[in-house]
C-alpha positions in Angstrom: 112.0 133.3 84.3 114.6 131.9 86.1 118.3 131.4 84.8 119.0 127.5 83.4 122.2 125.6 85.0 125.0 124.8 82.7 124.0 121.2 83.9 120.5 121.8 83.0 121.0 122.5 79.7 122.8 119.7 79.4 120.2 117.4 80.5 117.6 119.5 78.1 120.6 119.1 75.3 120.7 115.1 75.5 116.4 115.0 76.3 116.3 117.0 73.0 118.5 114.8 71.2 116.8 111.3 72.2 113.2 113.1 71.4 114.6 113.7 67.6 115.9 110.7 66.9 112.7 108.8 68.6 110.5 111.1 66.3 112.7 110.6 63.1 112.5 106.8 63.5 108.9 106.5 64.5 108.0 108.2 61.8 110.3 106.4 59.9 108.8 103.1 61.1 104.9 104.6 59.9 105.9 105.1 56.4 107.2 101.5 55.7 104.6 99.6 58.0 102.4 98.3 55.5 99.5 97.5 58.4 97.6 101.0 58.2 96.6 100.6 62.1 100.2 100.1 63.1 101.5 102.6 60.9 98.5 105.1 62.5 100.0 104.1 66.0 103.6 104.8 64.4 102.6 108.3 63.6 100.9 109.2 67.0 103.9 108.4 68.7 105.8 110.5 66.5 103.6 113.7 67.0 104.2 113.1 70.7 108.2 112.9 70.4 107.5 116.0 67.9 105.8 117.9 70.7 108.1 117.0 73.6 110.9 117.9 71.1 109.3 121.2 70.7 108.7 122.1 74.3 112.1 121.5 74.9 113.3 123.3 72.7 110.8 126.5 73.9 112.6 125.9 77.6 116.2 127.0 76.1 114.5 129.8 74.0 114.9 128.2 70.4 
C-alpha cells in the first residue's frame, strides 16, 4: 500500500470530520421528523455519511 502524505491525511482528517457531523445530524434530523417518508429519507442519507465515514476511516488504518 502506498505511504499517505502528511497533507493527505489532513484532507482525510477534515473529510472524516464533515462525514460525522453530516451523519450525527441527519440522523438527528430522522428521529424528530414526524413525516415517516422524510424521516426514511433522513436515515438513508445518514447510512451513506455512515459508510463514507467508515471507508475513510479504513484508508488511515483505524
Amino acid at each position: 500500500m502506498t505511504e499517505i502524505t502528511s497533507k493527505e491525511l489532513q484532507l482525510i482528517s477534515d473529510a472524516l470530520t464533515a462525514e460525522g457531523l453530516l451523519c450525527k445530524k441527519a440522523r438527528a434530523y430522522s428521529k424528530t421528523l414526524t413525516d415517516v417518508d422524510l424521516a426514511s429519507t433522513f436515515t438513508k442519507i445518514a447510512d451513506e455519511h455512515e459508510q463514507r465515514f467508515n471507508a475513510l476511516l479504513s484508508m488511515i488504518g483505524g
